[in-house]
C-alpha positions as CSV (number, residue, x, y, z in Angstrom):
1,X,-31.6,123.3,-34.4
2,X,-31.1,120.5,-37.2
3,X,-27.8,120.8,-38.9
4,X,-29.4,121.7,-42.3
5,X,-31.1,124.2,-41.1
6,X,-27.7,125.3,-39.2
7,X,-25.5,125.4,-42.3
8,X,-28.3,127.4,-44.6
9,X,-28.6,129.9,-42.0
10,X,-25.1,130.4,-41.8
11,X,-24.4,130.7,-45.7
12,X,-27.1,133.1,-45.9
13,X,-24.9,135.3,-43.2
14,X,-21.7,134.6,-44.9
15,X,-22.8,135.2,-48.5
16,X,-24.9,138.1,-47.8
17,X,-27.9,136.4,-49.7
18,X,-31.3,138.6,-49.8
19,X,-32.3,137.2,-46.2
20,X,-29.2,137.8,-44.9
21,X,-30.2,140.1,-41.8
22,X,-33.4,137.8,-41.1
23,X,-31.8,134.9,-41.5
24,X,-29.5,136.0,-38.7
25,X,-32.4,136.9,-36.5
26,X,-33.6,133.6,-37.2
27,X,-30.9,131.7,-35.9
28,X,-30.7,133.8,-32.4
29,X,-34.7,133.0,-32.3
30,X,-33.6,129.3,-32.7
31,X,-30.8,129.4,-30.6
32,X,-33.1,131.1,-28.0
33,X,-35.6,128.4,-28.2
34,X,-32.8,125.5,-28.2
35,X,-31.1,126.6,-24.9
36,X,-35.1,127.4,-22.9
37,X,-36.0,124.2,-24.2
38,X,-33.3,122.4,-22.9
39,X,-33.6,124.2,-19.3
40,X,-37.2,122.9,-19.4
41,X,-36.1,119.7,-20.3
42,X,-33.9,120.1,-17.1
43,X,-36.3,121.6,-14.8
44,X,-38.9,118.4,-16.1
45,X,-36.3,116.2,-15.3
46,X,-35.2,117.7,-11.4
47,X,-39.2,117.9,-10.7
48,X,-39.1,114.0,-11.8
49,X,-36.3,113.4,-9.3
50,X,-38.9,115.6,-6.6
51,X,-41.7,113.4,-7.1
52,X,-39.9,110.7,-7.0
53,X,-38.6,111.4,-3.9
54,X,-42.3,112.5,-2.6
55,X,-43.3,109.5,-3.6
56,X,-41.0,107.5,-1.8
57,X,-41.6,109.4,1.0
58,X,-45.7,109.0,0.6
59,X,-44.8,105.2,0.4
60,X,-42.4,105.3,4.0
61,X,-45.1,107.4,5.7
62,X,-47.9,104.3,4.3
63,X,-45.4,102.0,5.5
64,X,-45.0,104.0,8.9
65,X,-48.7,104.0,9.5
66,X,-49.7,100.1,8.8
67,X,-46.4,99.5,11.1
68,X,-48.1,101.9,14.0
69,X,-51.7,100.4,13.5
70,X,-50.2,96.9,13.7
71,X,-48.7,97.6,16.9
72,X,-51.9,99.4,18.8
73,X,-53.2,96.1,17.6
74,X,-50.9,94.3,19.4
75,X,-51.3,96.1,22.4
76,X,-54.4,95.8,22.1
77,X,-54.0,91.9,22.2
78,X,-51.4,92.3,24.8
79,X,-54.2,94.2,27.2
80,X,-57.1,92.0,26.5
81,X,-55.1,89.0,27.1
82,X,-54.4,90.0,30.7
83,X,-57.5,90.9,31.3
84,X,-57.0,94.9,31.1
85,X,-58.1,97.2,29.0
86,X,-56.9,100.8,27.7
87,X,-58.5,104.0,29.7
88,X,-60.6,106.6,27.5
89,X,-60.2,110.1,27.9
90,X,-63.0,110.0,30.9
91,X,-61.8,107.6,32.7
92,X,-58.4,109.4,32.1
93,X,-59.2,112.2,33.7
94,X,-61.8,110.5,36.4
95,X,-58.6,108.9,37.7
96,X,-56.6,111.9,37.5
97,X,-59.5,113.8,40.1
98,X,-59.0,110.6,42.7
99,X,-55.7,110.4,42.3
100,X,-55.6,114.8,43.1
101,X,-58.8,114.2,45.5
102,X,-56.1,111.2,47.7
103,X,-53.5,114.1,47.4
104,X,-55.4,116.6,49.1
105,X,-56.9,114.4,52.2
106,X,-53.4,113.0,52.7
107,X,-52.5,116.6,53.1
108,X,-55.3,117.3,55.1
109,X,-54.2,114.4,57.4
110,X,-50.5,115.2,57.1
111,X,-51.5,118.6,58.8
112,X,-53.5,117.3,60.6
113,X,-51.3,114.6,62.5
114,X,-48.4,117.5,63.2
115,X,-50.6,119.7,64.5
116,X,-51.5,116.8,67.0
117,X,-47.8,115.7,67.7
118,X,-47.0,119.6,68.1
119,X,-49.5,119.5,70.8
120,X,-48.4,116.3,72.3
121,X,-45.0,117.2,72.6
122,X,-45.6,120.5,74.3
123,X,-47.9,118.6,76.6
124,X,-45.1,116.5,78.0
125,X,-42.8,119.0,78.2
126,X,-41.4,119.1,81.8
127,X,-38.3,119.4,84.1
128,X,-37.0,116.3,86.1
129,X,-34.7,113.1,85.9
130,X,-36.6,111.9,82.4
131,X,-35.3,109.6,80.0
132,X,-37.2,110.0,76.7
133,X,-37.0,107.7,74.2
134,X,-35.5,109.9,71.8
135,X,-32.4,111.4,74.0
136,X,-32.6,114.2,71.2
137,X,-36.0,115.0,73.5
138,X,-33.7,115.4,77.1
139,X,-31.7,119.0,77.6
140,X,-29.0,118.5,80.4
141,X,-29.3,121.7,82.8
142,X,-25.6,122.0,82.8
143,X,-25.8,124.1,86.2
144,X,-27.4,120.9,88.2
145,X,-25.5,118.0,86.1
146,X,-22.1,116.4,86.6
147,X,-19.4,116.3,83.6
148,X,-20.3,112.3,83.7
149,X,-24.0,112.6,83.3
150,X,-23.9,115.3,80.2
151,X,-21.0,113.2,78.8
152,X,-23.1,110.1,79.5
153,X,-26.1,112.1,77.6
154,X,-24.0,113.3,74.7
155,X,-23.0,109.7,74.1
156,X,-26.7,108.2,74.4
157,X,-27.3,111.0,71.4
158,X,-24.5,109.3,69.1
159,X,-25.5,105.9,69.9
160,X,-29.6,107.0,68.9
161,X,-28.3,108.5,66.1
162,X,-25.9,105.5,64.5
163,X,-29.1,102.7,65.5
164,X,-26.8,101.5,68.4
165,X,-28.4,100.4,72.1
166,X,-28.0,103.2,74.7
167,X,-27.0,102.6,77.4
168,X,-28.5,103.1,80.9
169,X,-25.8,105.7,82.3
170,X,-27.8,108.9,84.1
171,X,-28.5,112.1,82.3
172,X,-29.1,114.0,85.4
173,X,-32.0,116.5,85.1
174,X,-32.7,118.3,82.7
175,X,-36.0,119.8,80.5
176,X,-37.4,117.3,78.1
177,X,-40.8,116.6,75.7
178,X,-41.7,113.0,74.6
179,X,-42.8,112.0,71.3
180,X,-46.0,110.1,69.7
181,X,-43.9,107.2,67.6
182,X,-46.9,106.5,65.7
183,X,-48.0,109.7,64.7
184,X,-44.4,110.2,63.2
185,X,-44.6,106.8,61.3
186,X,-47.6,107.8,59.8
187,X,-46.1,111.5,59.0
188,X,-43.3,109.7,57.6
189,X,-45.3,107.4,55.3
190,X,-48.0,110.1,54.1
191,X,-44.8,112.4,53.3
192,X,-43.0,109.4,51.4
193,X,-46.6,108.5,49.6
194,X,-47.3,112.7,48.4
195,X,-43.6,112.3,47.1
196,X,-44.0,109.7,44.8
């Protein structure tokens, strides 16, 4: 409210003049209307601050994009340069089926394979004076056997186990089985290739 305005509103309220009463309903109106337009004057200026801030935002996000499109580029570059190329979604999910379709026969094979060893080793299973390769394989009957020869087999066992030469010491007799070394290679190289 102007400051004329202000002081004859107020001497009409002092004095008691003919528009007294309005005159005082007058100045709550303006006072009213001075303090609403000064909170829209506020809320104008905090939802300039807001778009502002949007904007800013708007402009990272612009920024953010060309950045992102500049690298694929590159990549791009990078893949045609070496000869290679990025994978679409069908050859995406053509490669997915071999790569499941490889899982599943190295299963099949893996099965397969110890199902075969099972029956191999139950096929030289016997009794006698054997010396497997694997003294793991060779059971000392401890009712036929001296204390040397199942000491002598105990030690061959340790020696398999830490990598070490065994020695040529008796084992007596015993039950024993044999294993097929290459069927367990390829066991143990189908099982380190599905665990990958």
């Amino acid at each position: 409210m102007s400051n004329t305005i202000g002081a004859w509103l107020e001497a009409q309220r002092i004095n008691g003049g003919s528009h007294g009463f309005e005159c005082i309903g007058i100045a709550r109106m303006q006072q009213v209307w001075d303090a609403a337009r000064e909170e829209f004057k506020q809320q104008l200026s905090t939802k300039d601050a807001e778009i502002e801030r949007l904007n800013l935002f708007v402009n990272q996000a612009g920024h953010l994009t060309i950045a992102l499109e500049q690298l694929a580029e590159m990549e791009e570059k990078y893949l045609v340069e070496r000869g290679m190329r990025r994978l679409n979604s069908g050859e995406l999910e053509a490669l997915k089926q071999q790569l499941a379709d490889k899982d599943a026969l190295l299963r099949q094979a893996r099965d397969t394979l110890e199902i075969t060893h099972e029956l191999y080793v139950n096929a030289s299973r016997g009794y006698g004076y054997a010396r497997p390769e694997n003294p793991y394989n060779f059971h000392c009957d401890i009712d036929c056997c001296s204390k040397e020869e199942i000491e002598a087999h105990s030690k061959a066992c340790d020696d398999y186990a830490a990598g070490r030469k065994i020695s040529d010491d008796s084992w007596g007799i015993g039950t024993y089985c044999d294993e097929y070394t290459p069927a367990l290679e390829a066991l143990a190289a189908i099982n380190k290739e599905l665990a990958r």
